[in-house]
C-alpha positions in Angstrom: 31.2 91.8 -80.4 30.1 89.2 -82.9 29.7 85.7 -83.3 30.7 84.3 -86.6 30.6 80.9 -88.6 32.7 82.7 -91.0 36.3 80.8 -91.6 39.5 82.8 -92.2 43.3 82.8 -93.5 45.9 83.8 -91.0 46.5 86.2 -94.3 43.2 87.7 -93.7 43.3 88.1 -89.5 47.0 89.5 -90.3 45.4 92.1 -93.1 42.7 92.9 -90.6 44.5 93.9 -87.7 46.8 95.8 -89.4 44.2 98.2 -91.2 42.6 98.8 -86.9 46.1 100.9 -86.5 45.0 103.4 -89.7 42.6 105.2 -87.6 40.2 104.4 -90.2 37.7 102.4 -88.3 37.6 104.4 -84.7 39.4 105.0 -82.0 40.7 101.0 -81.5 41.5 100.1 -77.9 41.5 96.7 -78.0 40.2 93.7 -80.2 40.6 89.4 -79.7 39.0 87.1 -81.3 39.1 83.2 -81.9 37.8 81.9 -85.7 37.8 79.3 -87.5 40.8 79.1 -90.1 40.6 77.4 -93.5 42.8 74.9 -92.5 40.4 73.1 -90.2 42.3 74.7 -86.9 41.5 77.9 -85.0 42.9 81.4 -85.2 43.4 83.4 -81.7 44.3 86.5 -81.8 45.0 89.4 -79.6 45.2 93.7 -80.8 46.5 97.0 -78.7 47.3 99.9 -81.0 50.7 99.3 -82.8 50.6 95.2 -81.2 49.0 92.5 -82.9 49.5 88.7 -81.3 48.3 86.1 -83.9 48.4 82.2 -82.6 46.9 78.8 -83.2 44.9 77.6 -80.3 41.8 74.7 -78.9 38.3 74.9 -80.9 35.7 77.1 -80.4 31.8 76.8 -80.7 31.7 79.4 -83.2 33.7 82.0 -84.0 33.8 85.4 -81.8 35.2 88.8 -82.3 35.2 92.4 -80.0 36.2 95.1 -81.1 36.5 98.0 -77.8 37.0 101.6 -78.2 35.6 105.2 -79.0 33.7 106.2 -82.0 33.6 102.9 -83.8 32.4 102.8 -87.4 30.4 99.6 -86.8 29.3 99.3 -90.6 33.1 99.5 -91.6 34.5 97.6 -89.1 31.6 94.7 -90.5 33.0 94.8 -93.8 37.0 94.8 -93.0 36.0 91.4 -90.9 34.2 89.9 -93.7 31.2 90.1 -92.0 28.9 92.1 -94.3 
């Protein structure tokens, strides 16, 4: 899990979710997250292999992601979230 200041587009949480079901990052069991969106609101969103749930929703503090599963390529999974 992080916390993040970083802002995002629904374009780019969409992008991201989608590139967790290529196998590339890990064995992805689950990941959610609420960041802030370039629009001034706030992005929640919700993963399960091959289900991604993307909605508006209240503020956070910051923002926060978790990623959960086996074999994670934590340096990868940094730079697909914008992070590094």
């Amino acid at each position: 899990g992080k916390e993040t200041p970083k802002v995002y587009t629904q374009a780019d949480i969409d992008r991201i979710l989608t590139a967790l079901d290529s196998g590339d990052y890990g064995a992805i069991l689950r990941a959610k997250g609420i960041v802030a969106c370039t629009d001034g609101s706030w992005i929640h969103f919700d993963y399960v292999p091959g289900e991604q749930n993307i909605r508006r929703g209240p503020a956070g503090i910051t923002g926060r992601l978790c990623v959960i599963g086996a074999g994670l390529d934590e340096a990868r999974l940094e730079k697909l979230f914008l992070l590094a």
